[in-house]
NUDOLUM-216669 format. One record per atom (N, C-alpha, C): residue in one letter; x, y, z. Coordinates in steps of 0.001 Angstrom, whole numbers, plus 500000, padded with zeros to 6 digits. Each point is the difference from the previous one (the first is absolute). Layout:
REM NUDOLUM-216669
AXYZ;...
***
This chain:
REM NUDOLUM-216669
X496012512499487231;X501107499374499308;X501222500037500898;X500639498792500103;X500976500003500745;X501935500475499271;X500409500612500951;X501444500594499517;X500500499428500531;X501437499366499354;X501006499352501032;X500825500898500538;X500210501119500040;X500854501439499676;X500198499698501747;X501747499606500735;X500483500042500918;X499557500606501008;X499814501516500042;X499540501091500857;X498420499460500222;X499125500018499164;X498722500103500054;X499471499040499229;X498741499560500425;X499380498914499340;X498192501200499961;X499797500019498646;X498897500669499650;X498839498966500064;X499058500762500405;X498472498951499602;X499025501342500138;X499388499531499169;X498988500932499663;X499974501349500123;X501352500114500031;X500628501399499934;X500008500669501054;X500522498985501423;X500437500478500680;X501348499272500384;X500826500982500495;X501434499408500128;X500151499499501663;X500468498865499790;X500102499293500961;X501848499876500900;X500322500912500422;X501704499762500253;X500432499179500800;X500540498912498808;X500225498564500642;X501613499695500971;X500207501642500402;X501469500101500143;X499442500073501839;X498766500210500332;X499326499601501500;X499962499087500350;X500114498999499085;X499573498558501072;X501751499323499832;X500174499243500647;X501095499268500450;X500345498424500262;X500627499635499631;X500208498619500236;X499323499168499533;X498910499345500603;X499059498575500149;X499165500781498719;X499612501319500868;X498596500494499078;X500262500228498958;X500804500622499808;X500661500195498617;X500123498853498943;X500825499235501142;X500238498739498137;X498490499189500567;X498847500047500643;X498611499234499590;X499448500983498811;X500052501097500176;X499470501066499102;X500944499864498283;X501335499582500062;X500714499646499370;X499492498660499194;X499504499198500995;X499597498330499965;X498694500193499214;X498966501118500740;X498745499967499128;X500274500306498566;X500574500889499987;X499920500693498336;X500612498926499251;X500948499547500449;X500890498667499204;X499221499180499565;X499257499094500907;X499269499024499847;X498485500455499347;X499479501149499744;X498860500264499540;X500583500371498732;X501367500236499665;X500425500186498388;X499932498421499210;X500709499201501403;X499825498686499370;X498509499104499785;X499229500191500766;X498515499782499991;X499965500406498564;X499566501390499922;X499851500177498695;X500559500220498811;X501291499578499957;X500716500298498645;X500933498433499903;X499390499074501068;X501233499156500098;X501222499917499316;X500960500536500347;X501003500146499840;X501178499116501190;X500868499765499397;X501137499252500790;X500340500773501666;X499777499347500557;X500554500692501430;X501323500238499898;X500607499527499805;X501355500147499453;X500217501433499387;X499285500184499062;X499903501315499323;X499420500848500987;X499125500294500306;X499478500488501332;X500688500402500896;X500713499164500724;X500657500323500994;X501401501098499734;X500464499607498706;X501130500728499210;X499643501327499906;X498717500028499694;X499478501778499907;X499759500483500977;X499571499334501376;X500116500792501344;X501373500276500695;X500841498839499400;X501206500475501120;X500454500695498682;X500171500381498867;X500715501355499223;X498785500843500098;X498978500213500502;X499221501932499978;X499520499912501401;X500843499284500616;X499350500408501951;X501810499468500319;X500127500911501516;X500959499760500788;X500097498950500741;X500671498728499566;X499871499201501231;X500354500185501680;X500908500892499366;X500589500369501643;X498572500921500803;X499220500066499269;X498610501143501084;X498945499165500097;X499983498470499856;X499159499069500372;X500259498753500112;X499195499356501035;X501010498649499992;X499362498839498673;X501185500090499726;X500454499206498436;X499393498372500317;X500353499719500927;X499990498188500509;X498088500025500009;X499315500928500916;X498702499579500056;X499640500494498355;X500252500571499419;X499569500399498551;X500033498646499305;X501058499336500183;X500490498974498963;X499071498553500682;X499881500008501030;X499534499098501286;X497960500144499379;X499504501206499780;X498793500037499620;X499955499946498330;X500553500571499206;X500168499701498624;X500399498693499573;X500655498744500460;X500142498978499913;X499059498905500624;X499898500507501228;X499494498957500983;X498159499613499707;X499230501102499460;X499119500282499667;X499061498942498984;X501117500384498353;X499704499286498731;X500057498449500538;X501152499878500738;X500799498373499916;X499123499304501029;X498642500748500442;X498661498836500667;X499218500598500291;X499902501111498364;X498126500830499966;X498900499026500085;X500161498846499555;X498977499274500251;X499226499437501485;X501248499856500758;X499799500251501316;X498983501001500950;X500941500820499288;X499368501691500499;X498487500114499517;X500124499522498978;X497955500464499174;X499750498868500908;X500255499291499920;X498700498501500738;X499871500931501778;X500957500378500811;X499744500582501041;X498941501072499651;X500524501007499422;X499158500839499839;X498416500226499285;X500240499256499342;X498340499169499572;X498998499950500813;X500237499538501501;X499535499311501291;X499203501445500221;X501132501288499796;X499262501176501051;X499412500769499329;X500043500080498570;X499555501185499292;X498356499660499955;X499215500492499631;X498492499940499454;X499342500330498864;X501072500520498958;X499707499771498359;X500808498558499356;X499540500096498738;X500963499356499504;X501401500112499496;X500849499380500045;X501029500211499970;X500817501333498649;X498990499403498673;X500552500924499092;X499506501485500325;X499095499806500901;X499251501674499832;X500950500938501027;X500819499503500484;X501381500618500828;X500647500915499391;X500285501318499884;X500557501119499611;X501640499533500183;X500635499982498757;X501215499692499857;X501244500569501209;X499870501572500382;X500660500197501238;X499403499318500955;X498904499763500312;X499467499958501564;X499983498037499693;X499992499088499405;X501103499236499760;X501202499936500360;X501047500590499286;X500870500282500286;X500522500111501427;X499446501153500887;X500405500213501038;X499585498959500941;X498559498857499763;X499321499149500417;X501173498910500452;X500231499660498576;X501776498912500109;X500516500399501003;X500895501418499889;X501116499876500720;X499391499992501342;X498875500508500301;X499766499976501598;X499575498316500100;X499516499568499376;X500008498721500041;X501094499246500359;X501181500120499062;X501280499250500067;X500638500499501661;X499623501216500365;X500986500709501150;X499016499838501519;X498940499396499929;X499117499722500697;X500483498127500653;X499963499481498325;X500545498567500222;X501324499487500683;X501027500729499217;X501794499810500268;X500249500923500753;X499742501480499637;X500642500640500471;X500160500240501578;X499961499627501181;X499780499799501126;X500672500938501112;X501226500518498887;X501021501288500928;X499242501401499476;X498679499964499317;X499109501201499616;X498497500132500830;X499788500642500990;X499008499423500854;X498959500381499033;X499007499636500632;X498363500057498984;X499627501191500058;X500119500838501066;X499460500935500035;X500603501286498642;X501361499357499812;X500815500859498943;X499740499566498558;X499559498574499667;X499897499593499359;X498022500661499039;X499385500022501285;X499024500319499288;X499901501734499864;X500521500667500929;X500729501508499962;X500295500418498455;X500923499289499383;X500943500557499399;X499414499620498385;X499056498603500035;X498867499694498809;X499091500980500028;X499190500600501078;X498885501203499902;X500500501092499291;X501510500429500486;X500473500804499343;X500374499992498891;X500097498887499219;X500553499738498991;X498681500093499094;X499062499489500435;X498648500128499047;X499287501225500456;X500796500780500615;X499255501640500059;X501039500721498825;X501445499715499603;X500470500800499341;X499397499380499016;X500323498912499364;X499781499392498675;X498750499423499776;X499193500012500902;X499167498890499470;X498334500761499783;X499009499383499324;X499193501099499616;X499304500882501535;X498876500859500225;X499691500626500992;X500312499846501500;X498615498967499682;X499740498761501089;X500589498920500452;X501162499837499495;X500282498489499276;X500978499074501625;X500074501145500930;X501096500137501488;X499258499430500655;X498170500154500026;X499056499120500946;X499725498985499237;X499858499730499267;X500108498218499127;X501425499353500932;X501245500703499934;X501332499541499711;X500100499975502057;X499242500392500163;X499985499878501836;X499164498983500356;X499137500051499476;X498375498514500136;X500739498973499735;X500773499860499084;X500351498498499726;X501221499524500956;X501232501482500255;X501084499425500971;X499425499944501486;X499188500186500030;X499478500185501509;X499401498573500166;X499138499792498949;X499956498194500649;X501149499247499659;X500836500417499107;X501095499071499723;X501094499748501360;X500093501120500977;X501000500283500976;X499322499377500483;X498497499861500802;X499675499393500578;X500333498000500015;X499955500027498845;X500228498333500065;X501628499927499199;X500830500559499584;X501365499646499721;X500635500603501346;X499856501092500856;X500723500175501030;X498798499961501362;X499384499161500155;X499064500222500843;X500355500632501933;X501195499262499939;X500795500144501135;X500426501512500315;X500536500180499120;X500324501774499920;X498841500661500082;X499391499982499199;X498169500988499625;X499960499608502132;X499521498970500653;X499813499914500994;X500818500380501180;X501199500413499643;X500872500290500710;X500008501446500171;X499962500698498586;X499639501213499711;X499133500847500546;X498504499215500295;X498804500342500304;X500102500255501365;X500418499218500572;X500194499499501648;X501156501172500603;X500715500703499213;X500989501011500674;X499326501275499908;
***
């Protein structure tokens, strides 16, 4: 069960101190929980976003990529599923609502995001589906960005390889 509680974010009863990560990581980790409240409770982003910037510090994460992935996301999920469709190998509903979740945003930050290299991008999703997401759920969430980098940043992945 997830806590929104500032200091610590609980899961399965272990405390997670979200006062370690910084900046980017922070408001994606910020971005996941947001957008997996809205997944499943759809609720107004609007409202959403109101409850992260009153029970989190904006000043201890950057606010702009928070608002940049919580907006940018909803306003061409359809986008994002039709990409991501391409790489996965179940069907779409049988997708575990976090590992979804984190699927998007590496999706969306894979596509636009271009000042986030790939290598951080798929970094920071493994990690994200090792805190939150069920066991296993980090080698699913690596299988799929790993061919995805390959053909949305192919240039980089090759550039990468080659140094």
């Amino acid at each position: 069960m997830l806590s929104f509680n500032f200091c610590c974010t609980v899961i399965a009863g272990i405390r997670v101190n979200m006062q370690l990560f910084k900046g980017r990581e922070k408001a994606r980790r910020y971005a996941m929980q947001a957008l997996y409240g809205w997944l499943i409770a759809d609720n107004p982003l609007q409202d959403i976003e109101k409850f992260y910037l009153a029970d989190r510090n904006p000043a201890k994460f950057d606010l702009e990529y928070f608002q940049r992935l919580l907006h940018g996301i909803p306003a061409i999920l359809t986008e994002i599923d039709t990409e991501l469709t391409a790489f996965i190998d179940r069907p779409f509903d049988a997708l575990d609502p976090i590992e979804l979740t984190i699927l998007r945003i590496a999706t969306y930050e894979l596509k636009y995001s271009f000042d986030v290299p790939f290598r951080v991008v798929l970094h920071e999703a493994i990690e994200l589906a090792k805190v939150f997401g069920a066991i296993d759920s980090y080698k699913f969430v690596n299988s799929v960005l790993d061919k995805m980098a390959k053909s949305f940043r192919a240039t980089e992945v090759l550039n990468y390889a080659a140094s």
